[in-house]
Structure formats: structure tokens, C-alpha cells
N, C-alpha and C positions, 0 to 999 in steps of 0.2 A: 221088189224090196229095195234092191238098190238103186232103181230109178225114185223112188219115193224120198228116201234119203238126198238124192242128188236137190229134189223140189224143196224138202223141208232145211236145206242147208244153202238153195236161194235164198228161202222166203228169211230167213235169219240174216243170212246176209245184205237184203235190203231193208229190210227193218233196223240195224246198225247202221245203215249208211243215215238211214230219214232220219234218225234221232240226231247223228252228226249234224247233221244241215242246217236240224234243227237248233242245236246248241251251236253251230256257228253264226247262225243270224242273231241267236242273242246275246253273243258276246259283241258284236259287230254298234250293241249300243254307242249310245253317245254319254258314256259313263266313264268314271275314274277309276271302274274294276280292274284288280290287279288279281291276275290269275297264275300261278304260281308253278314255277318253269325251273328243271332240274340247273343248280347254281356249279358248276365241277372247280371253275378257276377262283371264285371267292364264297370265304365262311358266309353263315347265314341263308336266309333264305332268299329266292329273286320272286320278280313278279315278268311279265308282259302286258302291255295295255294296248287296245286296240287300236286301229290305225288313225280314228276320229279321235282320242285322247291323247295319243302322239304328236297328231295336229294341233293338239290345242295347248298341249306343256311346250311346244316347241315355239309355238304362234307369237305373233304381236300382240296375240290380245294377253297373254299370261308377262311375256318378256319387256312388253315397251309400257303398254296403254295402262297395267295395275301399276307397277313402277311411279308413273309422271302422278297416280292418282295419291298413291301414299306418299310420294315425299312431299305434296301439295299441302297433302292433311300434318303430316309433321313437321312441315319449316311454319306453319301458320299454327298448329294447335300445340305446341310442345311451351313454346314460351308465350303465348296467351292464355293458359289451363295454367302453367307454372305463374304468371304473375298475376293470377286471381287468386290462388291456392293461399298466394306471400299476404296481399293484402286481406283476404279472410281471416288466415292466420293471425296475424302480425298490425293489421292497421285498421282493422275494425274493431271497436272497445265493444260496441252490445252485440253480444251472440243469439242472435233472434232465431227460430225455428226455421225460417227463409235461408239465412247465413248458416247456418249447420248442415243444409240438404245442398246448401250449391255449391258449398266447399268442398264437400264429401262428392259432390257430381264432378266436379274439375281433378280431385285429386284420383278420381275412376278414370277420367279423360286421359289424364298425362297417366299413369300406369298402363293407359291403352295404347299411348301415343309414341311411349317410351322404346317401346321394343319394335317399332316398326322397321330401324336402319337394318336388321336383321333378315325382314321377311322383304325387301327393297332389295336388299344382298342375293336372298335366293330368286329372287323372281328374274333380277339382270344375270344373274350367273345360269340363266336358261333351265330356272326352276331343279338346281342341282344344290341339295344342301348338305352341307361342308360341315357342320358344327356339332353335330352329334346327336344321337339317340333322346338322352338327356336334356339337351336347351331345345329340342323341337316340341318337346310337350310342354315346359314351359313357357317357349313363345304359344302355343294353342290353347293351352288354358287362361294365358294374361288375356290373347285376344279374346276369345269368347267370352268367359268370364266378366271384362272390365266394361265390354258392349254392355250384356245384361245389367250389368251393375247400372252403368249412367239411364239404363233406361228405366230401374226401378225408382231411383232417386229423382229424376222429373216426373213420374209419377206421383211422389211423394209432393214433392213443390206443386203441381198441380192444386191436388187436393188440400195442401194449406194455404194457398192462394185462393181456394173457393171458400175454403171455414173462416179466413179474416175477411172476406169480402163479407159472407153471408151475416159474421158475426164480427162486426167494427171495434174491438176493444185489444187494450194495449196487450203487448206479451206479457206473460208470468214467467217465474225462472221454472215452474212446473211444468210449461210446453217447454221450453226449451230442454229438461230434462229429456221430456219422451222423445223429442226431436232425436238427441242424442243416441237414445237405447234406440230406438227406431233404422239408425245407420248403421250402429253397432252389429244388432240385428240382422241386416240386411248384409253385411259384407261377410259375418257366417257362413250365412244361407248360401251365398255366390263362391266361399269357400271351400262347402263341402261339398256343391256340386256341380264344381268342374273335377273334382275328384276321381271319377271315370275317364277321364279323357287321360290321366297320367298311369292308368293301368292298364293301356290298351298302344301296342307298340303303333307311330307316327311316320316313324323314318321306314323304307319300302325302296328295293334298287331293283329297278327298271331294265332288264338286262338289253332290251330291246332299243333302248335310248343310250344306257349306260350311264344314267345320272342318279342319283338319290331322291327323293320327295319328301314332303314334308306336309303330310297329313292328305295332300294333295287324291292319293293314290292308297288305298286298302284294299284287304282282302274279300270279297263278295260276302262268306257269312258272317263277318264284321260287318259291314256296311249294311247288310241285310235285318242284323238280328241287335247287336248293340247299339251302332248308332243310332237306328232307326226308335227304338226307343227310348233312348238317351237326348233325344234333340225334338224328340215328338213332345215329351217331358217338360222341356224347356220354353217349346214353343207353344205352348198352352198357359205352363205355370207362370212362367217368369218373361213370356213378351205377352198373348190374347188378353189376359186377366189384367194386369197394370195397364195395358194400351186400351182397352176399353175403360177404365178407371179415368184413366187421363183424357180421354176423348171427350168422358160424361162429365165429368166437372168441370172441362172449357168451356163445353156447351152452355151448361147451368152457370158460368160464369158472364159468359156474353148474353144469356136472357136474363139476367140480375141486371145487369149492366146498361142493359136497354132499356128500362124503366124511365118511364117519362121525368125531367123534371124542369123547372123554373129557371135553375144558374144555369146561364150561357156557357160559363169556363167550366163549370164540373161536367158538364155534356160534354163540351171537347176535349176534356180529359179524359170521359169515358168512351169516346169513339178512337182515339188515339188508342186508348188500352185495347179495344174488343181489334182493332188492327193487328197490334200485336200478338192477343191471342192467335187471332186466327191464322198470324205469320208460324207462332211456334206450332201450335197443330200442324197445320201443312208441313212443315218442316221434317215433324215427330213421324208423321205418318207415311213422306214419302221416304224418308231414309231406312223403317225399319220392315214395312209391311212387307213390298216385295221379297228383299230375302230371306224373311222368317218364313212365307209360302210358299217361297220356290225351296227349301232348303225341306218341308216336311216333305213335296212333292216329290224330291226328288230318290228323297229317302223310301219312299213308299213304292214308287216306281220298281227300284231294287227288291225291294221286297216281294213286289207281288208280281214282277216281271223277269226281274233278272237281266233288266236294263234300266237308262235313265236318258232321255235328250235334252236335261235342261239344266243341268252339270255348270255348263257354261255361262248361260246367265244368269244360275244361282251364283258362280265368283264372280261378276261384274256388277248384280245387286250388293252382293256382299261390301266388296268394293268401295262402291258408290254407301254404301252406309257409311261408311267409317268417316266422311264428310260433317258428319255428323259433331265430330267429335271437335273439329277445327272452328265449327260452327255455335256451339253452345255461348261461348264465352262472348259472342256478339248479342246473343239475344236473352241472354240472360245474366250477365254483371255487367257489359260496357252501356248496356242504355240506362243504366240506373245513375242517379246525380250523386247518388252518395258514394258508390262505385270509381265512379271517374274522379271525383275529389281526393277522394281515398288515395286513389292511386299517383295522381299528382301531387302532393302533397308526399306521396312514398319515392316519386323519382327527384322530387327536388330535395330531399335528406330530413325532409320538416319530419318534428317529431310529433306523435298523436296529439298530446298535450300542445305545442303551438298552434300547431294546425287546427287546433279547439278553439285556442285564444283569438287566432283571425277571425275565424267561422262568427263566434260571438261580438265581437268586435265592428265586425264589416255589417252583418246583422241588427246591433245595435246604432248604427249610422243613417240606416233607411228606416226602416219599418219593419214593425212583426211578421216574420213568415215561417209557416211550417215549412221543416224540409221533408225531402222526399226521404222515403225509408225504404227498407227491402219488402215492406210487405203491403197489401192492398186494401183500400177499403172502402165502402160503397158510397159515404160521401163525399170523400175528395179522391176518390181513386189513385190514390199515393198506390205507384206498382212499382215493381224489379223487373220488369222488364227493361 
């Protein structure tokens, strides 16, 4: 009997060890799981992260390389986003459906761009953030949030750039209504749902590092069960379904495009534009695609694993997206003539009304010419890009 006991209190015994083993190789991922380790010296809760996550809040890739990449995107996108914003605002007289969605896209830009010195702040202070509970879910909701936003709204430019191509005829103030309700609409929607991310605590102290994080770093059945679909959500609703939207009407825009014709200059007008298109697609696609799928990957991973090893190059995609944001205003207000006009014409003090009276004036000296406008159309390919 009591040899029996002795066997049945091995076999117990190494069946605890194997399960250990086994729950140590999978916290040993390469994930941002923060597992949760008695706190005695300070209130609150702590976490621990594993020793490939400690590598990596501590790394050059988290401290040096995100750093040089955002203050890259906010010394170039803060006052290029802010001085489209002024002249959409302020120096364009016809508010076209075009002018509505790129205003509305620049002014999602700079509220993305706006809060970066923050997340610059914690990344050089070795991913240790200082600011509180409170401004770490509102830097996490601006950021996610204003991403999604700029990508619904060239979505939206997109598709009105294929219906004036497809359909050549002047604005009404009726599209530019919907235009309107359409952005209105859309900044809602992006409203209420970043809304989850401000009821789900951000900030997480590391006792094992000794620093704070900043969304960096959660709880496993957070990361497992909310995030995972709260961001699977996202990455369906609000980037798959607009990015394939936007994909299909570039496409149908450059086979419209390519249509055979007679004028020499409306062809090289249309090969000019179908370049552009396909600058901005490329553009669209390699800034958002990567880390919308490494970002469900990684979440699924967690879920269905209880680990993740692509943690790190979902924040280096992530990263490298936000380029994005520095970039729009090149290829979508500064190659447009009416654009750059506009805007010089706003740095030399000219007021809209002079700036008309030259336009007509210099116009009437040569000869009749249409000008170029914000929006496209299949015979003279008048684009905004």
C-alpha cells in the first residue's frame, strides 16, 4: 500500500514537472505577454516578460531605429498635412468632393502626426513611459484610430476619382453634400471604435525591466481574447474591405485609361496619370498590407498558442506604415497645379480674390486654357494627383 502511494506520488510528481516545462517553453515566445508577478514595493499590478521581449524593449530596434523613423514622419508630415489642411481650408473657393476627402485625409494625417513627440519620448527613454494611465490610451487610440481614418478616406478618393473619370461631368453641390456626410460619417465610425482600446488598461510595469509600457506589453487573456477581436474587427472592417475597394477602382481606373485614342497630349496625359495611379497603389499597399497581417497573425498566434514570434516585425511594419502619413501630401495635393498655385499665392499674402484677378488676367494674355482641377476625367485627364 504504501509502496503504491510512493509510485502514484511519483507519477504526480512528474506530470507537474512536464506541464511546467511545458508552460515554460511557451512563455519563452517571442511575444509581448506580460505575466503577472507578485508587486510588494509598489501599488498596482506588475507583469514579467520574457527574456526575448526584454531584448527587444531594450534593443535598438525599439530605442534607436522606431525613434529616427517617426521623428522622420513628423519633421516632414506635421507642417506638409498642416499646410494642405490651411489651403483646403482657407484658399480654395470650390469645395469639390476631391477637396472634401483630402482635407479630411490631411487633417486625419496631422492628428496622427500630432502625438508622435510623445511616443519618440517613450521609445528614447528605453520604452519607459512617464505620462500616465490616462494620455497612454489617448496616444493609442489617436494612433490607431487616425491610421484607419486616412485609409478610409483614400479609399473614398479613390472611388470618386473612378465615378468622374467614368462619368466626365461637372460637380453638383449635391455631391459635395454627400461628400460631406460621408467624412462626417466616417470619423464616427473611427470614433466609436477606438472606443475599446480606452477601456482596457495600456500602461503595464515590468518589474523585471523596471520601466512602464505603453500598450507595448498586456496581459495574455487580454491579448488573447479582446484584442484579438477587437483588431481582427478592424482588420477586416476598416482596412480588407476599403483596401480591396481601393485596389478595384485603380485597377478599373487605369483600364479606362488605356483606351485607345487619336490626341497625342491626352495620351500623355493619360500615361502620366495611370503612373501615378500606380505610384499611389504601390504606395497604399506596401505601407498598410504588411502590418494589418502581421498584426492579426500575431494576435492569433496568442490565441491559439500562447505565444507570438512576429511581435517584432509587426512594430517595424507598423512603423514603416506611418510613412505613410509624411507621404500623402506629395502625392496627393502637391502635384496638383491648382494645389501649388494655391499655395503660393498663400505664402506670398495674395489674397484669393487677387490671386483670381492674375489667374484671369495672365490667362487672358495667351490663350484659352482649361486649368487643372482636383478631379479626373477621361478626356483630358485633368487629375489631383
Amino acid at each position: 500500500m504504501g509502496r503504491r502511494r510512493l509510485q502514484l506520488a511519483l507519477f504526480c510528481a512528474a506530470l507537474v514537472a512536464a506541464s511546467a516545462s511545458v508552460r515554460n517553453k511557451t512563455n519563452k515566445g517571442r511575444s509581448f505577454i506580460g505575466q503577472k508577478v507578485e508587486n510588494k514595493n509598489a501599488s498596482g499590478e506588475s507583469y514579467n516578460v520574457t527574456d526575448f521581449a526584454a531584448e527587444i524593449l531594450t534593443g535598438k530596434l525599439t530605442t534607436v531605429f522606431l525613434p529616427i523613423v517617426y521623428i522622420t514622419v513628423f519633421l516632414i508630415g506635421l507642417p506638409s498635412n498642416a499646410m494642405a489642411l490651411w489651403v483646403f481650408f482657407f484658399r480654395t473657393k470650390k469645395k469639390h468632393p476631391a477637396v472634401i476627402y483630402m482635407a479630411n485625409l490631411a487633417l486625419a494625417d496631422l492628428l496622427f502626426v500630432i502625438w508622435f513627440p510623445l511616443k519618440i519620448a517613450y521609445h528614447i527613454n528605453g520604452n519607459n513611459w512617464i505620462y500616465g494611465e490616462g494620455l497612454c490610451k489617448v496616444l493609442v487610440g489617436f494612433f490607431y484610430g487616425n491610421m484607419y481614418c486616412s485609409i478610409l478616406f483614400m479609399t473614398c478618393l479613390s472611388v470618386q476619382r473612378y465615378w468622374v473619370i467614368v462619368n466626365p461631368i461637372l460637380h453638383s453641390r449635391k455631391k459635395s453634400e454627400t461628400a460631406l456626410g460621408v467624412s462626417i460619417a466616417i470619423w464616427i465610425l473611427i470614433l466609436l471604435s477606438t472606443i475599446p482600446l480606452y477601456l482596457v488598461d495600456q500602461t503595464a510595469y515590468i518589474s523585471n525591466l523596471n520601466i512602464i509600457t505603453c500598450h507595448d506589453v498586456l496581459p495574455q487573456n487580454v491579448l488573447a481574447h479582446d484584442m484579438f477581436n477587437y483588431f481582427l474587427s478592424l482588420a477586416i472592417g476598416v482596412f480588407l474591405f476599403p483596401a480591396s475597394l481601393t485596389a478595384i477602382a485603380y485597377i478599373l481606373m487605369i483600364k479606362t485609361l488605356c483606351t485607345s485614342t487619336t490626341d497625342v497630349n491626352i495620351w500623355k496625359k493619360r500615361k502620366r496619370a495611370i503612373k501615378l495611379i500606380i505610384t499611389v497603389l504601390s504606395i497604399y499597399m506596401i505601407c498598410f498590407i504588411p502590418s494589418n497581417i502581421l498584426l492579426v497573425v500575431h494576435y492569433f498566434l496568442i490565441r491559439n498558442y500562447g505565444q507570438s514570434n512576429v511581435y517584432a516585425s509587426y512594430i517595424t511594419a507598423l512603423c514603416l506604415s506611418t510613412l505613410n502619413s509624411s507621404i500623402d501630401p506629395f502625392i496627393y495635393y502637391f502635384v496638383s497645379k491648382d494645389f501649388r498655385d494655391n499655395l503660393k499665392n498663400a505664402l506670398l499674402c495674395r489674397s484669393v480674390r487677387n490671386a483670381k484677378r492674375m489667374q484671369v488676367s495672365l490667362s487672358s494674355s495667351r490663350y484659352p486654357k482649361k486649368s487643372n482641377s482636383y478631379s479626373s476625367s477621361s478626356n483630358t485627364t485633368k487629375t489631383t494627383y
